[in-house]
N, C-alpha and C positions, 0 to 999 in steps of 0.2 A: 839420565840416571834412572835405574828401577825404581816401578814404583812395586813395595811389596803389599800394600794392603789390600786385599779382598775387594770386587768391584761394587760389594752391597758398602761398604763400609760408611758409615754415617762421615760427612763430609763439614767441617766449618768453616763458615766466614763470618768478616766482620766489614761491617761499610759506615762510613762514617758521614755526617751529615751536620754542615755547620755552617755561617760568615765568619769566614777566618780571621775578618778584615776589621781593625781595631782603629778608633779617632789617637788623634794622638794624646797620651799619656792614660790610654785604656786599660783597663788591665784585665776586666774578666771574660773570660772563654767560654761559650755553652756550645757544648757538641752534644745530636743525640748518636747514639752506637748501635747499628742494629744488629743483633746474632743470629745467624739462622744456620741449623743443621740438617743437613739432606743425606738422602742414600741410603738409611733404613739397613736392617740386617746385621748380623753381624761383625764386631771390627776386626781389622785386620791385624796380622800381627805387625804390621807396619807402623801402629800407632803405640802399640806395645801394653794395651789396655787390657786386662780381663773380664771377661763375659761371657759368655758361653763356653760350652763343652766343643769335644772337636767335631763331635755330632753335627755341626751347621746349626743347631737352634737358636734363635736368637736372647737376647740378655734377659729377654722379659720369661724365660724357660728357665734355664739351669742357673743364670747369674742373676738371679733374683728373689727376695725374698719377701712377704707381706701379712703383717699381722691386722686384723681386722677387728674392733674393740667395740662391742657392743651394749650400751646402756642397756641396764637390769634393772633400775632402780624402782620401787613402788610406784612413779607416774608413770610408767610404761603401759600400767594395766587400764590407763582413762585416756581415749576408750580400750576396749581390750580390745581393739582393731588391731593399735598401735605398737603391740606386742608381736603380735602376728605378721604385720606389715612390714618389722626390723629384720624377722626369720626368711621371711620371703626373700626382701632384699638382698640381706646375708647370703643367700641359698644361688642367690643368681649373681654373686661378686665371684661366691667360689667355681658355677659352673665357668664362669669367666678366666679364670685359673686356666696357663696354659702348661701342657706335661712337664713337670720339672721346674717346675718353682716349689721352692720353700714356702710352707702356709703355716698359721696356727690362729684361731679363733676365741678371741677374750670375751667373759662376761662380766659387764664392770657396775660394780655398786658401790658402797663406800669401802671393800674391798675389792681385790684383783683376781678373777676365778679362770683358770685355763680349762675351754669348754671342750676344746679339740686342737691337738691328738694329747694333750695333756705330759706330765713326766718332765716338764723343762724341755721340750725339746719342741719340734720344728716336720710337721708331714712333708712330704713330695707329691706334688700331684700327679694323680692318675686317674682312671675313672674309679677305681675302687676306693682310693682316701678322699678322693672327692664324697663320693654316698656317704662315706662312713662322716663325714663332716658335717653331711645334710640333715643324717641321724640326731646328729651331738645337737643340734642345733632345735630341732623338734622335742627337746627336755629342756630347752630353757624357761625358766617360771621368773617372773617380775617381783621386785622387793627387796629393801634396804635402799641406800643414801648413794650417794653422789660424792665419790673422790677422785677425780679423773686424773694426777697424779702418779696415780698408784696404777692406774690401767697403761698409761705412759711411759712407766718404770716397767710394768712386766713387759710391755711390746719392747721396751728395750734389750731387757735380757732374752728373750727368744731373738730376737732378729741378728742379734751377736751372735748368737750361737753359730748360724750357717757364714758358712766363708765364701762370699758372694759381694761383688761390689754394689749392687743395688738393694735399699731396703727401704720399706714404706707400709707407712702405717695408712688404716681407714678406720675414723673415731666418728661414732654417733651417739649425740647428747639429744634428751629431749629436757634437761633441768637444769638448775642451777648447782654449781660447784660449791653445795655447801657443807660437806664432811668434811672438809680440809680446808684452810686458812689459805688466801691468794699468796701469800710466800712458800707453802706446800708445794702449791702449782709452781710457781714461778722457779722453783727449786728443780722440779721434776722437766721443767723445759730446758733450763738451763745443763742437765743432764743430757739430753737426748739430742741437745741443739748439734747438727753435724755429724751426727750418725744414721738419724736415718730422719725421711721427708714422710710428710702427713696432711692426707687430704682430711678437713674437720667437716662436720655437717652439724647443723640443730633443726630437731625434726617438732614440728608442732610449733608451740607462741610461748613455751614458757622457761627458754633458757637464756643465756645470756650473751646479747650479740660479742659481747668486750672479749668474753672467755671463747666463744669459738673463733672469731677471729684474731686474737691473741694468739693462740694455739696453732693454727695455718701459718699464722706467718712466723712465728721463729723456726718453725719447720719447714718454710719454704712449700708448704702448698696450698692445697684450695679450700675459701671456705663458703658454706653456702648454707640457704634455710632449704627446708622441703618441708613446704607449710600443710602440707595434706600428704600425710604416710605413706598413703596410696600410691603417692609418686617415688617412696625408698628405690624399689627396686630397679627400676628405670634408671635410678642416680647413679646407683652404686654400681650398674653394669658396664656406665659409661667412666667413672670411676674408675674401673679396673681394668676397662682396656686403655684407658690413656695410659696407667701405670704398667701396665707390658707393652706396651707404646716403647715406655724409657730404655733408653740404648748407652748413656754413659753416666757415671755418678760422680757428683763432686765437682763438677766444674766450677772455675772461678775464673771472675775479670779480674785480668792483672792488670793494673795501672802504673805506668811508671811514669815520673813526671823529672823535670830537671829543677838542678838547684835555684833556689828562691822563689821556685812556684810551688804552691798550695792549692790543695784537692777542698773545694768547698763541699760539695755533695756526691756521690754517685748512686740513681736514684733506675730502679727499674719503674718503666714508665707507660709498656704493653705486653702482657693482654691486664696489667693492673698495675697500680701503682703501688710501690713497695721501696720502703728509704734502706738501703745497703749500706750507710756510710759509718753507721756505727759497728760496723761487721768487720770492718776494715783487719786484718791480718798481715804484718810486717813479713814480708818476702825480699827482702834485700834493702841496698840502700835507695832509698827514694822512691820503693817499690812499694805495693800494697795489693792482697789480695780479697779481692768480695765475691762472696757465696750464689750460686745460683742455684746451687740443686741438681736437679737429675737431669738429662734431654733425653728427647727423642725428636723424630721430624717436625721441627718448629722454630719459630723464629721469633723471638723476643729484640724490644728497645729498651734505651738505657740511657738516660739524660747523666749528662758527667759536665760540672762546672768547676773549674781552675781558675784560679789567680795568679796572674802570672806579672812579674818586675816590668813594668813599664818602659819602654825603647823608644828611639828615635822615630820620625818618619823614614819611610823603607825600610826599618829592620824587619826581618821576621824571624821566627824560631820555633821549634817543636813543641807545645804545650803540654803533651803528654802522648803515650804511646801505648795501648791498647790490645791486649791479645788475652788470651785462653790457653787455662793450665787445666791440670786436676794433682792439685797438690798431693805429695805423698805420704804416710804414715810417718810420723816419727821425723817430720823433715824440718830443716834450719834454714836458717834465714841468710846461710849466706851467701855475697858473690861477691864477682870480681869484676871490675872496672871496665873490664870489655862485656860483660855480662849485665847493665844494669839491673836488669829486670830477673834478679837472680832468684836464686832459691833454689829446694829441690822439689823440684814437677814435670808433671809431664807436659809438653808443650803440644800443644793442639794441634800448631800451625796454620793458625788466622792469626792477624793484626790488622791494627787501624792506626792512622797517625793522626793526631788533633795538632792543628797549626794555629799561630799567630802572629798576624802582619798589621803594620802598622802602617796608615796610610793619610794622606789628608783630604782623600775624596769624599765628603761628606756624606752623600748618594750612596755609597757599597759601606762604609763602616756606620749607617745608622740601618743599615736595611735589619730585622731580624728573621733571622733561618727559619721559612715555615714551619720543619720539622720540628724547634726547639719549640715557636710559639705555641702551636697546637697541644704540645704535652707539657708545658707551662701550663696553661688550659687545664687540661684534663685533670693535670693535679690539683689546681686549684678548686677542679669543680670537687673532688671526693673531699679533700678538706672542709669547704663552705657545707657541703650537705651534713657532713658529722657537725658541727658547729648548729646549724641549723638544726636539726632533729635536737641534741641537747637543749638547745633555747626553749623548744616547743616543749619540754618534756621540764622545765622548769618553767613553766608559765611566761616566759619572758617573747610573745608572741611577736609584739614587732621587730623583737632583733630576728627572731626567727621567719619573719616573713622577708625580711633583710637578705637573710643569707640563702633564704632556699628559691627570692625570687632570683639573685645572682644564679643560683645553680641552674637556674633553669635556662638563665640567658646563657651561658656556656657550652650546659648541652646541647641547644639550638644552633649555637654557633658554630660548632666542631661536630655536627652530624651523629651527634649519639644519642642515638634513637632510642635503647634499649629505658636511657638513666633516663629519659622525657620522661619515656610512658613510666614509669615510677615515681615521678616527679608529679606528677598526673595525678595519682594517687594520693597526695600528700594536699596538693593544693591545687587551686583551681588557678588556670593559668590563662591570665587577661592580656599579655601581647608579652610576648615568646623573647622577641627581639631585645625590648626595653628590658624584660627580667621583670615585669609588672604580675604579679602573682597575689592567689588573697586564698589563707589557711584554709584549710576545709574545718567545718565545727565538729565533722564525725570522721576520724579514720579507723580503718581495720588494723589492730594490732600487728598482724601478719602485712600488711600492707607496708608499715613503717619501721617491721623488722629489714623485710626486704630491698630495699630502697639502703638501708643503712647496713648492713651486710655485704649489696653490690656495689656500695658506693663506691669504691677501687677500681674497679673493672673502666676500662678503657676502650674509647675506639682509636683502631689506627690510620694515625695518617698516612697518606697518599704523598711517597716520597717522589 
């Protein structure tokens, strides 16, 4: 058969990773899923996606669009570094702008101000609305409140405007959201959730971890501190090439599972951990789709645990069955019986099968799938370390030495180096192994933002 799509065309698979092998009268299934898309470039029209022009540019040019929302608010001006350091930044997201993307630049205070190209509408990059952006941005002055909101709502209606399947926002807070009441917010995510993806950032020590990373993740992207300003521009540049990186928008795990089995979690679990299970989206009968967001050449895990009607010894049976859509506008949930996995979408063409065999060799149905244990791990270490920091932060110190010595015996465990050395930070660490840890009397605020901001972040196992 021809193949017709393009030889750059972003490619995906799914591999699946699990003990299929169940005691008898077992019944839960943990598989991890790994996604990874390769081949970069343009898609072909083989896949039937739109993204670029017939130009050859790729999606991160003509099929994409990116509003950039920059804190105005009065602490901007302390130091008045930190004003200057957001324009810098800003100044090098846009030289980062590749010809033919959709741009427009927010100034957000406790209102919503379009600093460039302004009119409701949406620039095209070139080098000329590039300057002219870098212009806009050299008049911006610090002052008034904090509704982030509303900067949320305007990057939505600009980013609708252009007819592109990729949009993504970049939000920098240096304060706290408090012009507007957390159901404001909550209002204005639940607006934007699925239209477009958002990398959040909180620059300096005095905003709030809950609201920047609340904000990343219903938007499915990244959140981070940048404790010294100094470092915006560096962020934001890598920021905005990962985001012309992205090559397909909207994908989603479709899971379909058979009658009398039940989907317990479906949990992205690297490069962070992130619960998808209340994301869930009826795509037919038995079917269900959960959100990933944009790709580009990378490759994400995905822990999926099912329960599934307990069998005999030797039965086995399908547990669920795994693959990648990008749902489409306006579409129904329905299908037809040769179609479980119905709906209207595009199909990717990856899958994965999750099995379950029921066996009485005690040896293979007690072993657990490294893959699974490891990001069981991992998830549990981002849990314990949230729990932990809140204890510390309510004086309840031994439970907090409790959970952040746990964390540390995790991270030791499973080789993530990054969350030690931040763990390091937090407390002093008297043998690794045991999780024998003792609080430090003085930490740097920025020390214990950071640590509780990365807490997600994951290392990956070695399947």
């Amino acid at each position: 058969m021809a193949n017709f799509a393009k030889p750059s065309a972003p490619r995906f698979s799914v591999d699946v990773y699990q003990n299929e092998y169940l005691p008898e009268g077992g019944r839960e299934v943990n598989a991890i899923v790994t996604v990874t898309a390769t081949g970069g470039g343009t898609l072909g029209k083989g896949l039937g996606l739109v993204t670029a022009t017939g130009s050859g540019r790729s999606p991160g040019a003509a099929g994409s669009a990116v509003a950039i929302m920059v804190d105005c608010s009065g602490s901007m001006n302390y130091p008045p570094t930190k004003m200057r350091n957001a324009q810098d930044a800003t100044a090098a997201a846009i030289d980062t702008l590749r010809d033919g993307t959709h741009f427009a630049v927010i100034g957000g205070t406790h209102v919503a101000t379009e600093v460039y190209p302004g009119g409701g509408r949406l620039a095209v990059a070139d080098p000329a609305t590039r300057e002219a952006a870098k212009q806009a941005l050299r008049r911006l002055t610090a002052g008034g409140g904090t509704a982030i909101g509303t900067w949320l709502r305007l990057a939505d209606r600009l980013l609708s405007s252009a007819d592109v399947p990729l949009r993504h926002g970049i939000l920098l807070t240096d304060g706290r959201n408090e012009h507007e009441s957390p159901e404001d917010l909550r209002t204005a995510l639940d607006v934007c959730t699925g239209r477009f993806t958002c990398d959040a950032r909180g620059v300096g020590t005095d905003w709030e971890v809950k609201e920047v990373t609340g904000i990343a993740s219903a938007l499915l992207g990244t959140a981070d501190i940048v404790a010294d300003p100094a470092g915006l521009a560096a962020d934001f540049t890598r920021m905005m090439e990962t985001a012309m990186g992205k090559e397909v928008a909207d994908v989603a795990l479709r899971v379909w599972t058979p009658v009398g089995t039940t989907i317990r979690f479906v949990k992205q679990v690297a490069p962070a951990v992130e619960d998808l299970t209340a994301r869930r989206t009826a795509a037919g009968p038995r079917a269900g789709d959960y959100p990933t967001g944009s790709w580009g050449d990378e490759s994400r895990d995905y822990h999926l645990c099912v329960e599934v009607p307990p069998a005999g010894l030797g039965r086995e049976m399908l547990a669920a069955r795994v693959s990648l859509v990008v749902p489409q506008p306006g579409s129904t949930t329905r299908a037809s019986a040769a179609e479980p996995a119905g709906g209207s979408a595009q199909d990717l063409g990856a899958q994965g099968l999750v099995r379950a065999v029921w066996t009485d060799d005690m040896a293979v149905s007690t072993a657990i799938s490294p893959p699974v244990a490891h990001y069981t791990g991992q998830a549990e270490l981002a849990q314990v370390i949230k729990q932990g920091i809140n204890l510390r932060k309510a004086g309840d110190f031994d439970g907090a030495t409790a959970k952040l010595g746990r964390a540390v015996q995790l991270a030791s465990a499973s080789g993530n180096a990054d969350t030690a050395k931040l763990l390091s930070k937090v407390v002093d660490v008297l043998d690794a192994a045991a999780g024998t840890v003792r609080l430090k009397t003085r930490v740097a605020e920025a020390d214990e933002m950071t640590l509780e901001t990365r807490s997600t972040k994951t290392v990956r196992v070695k399947k």
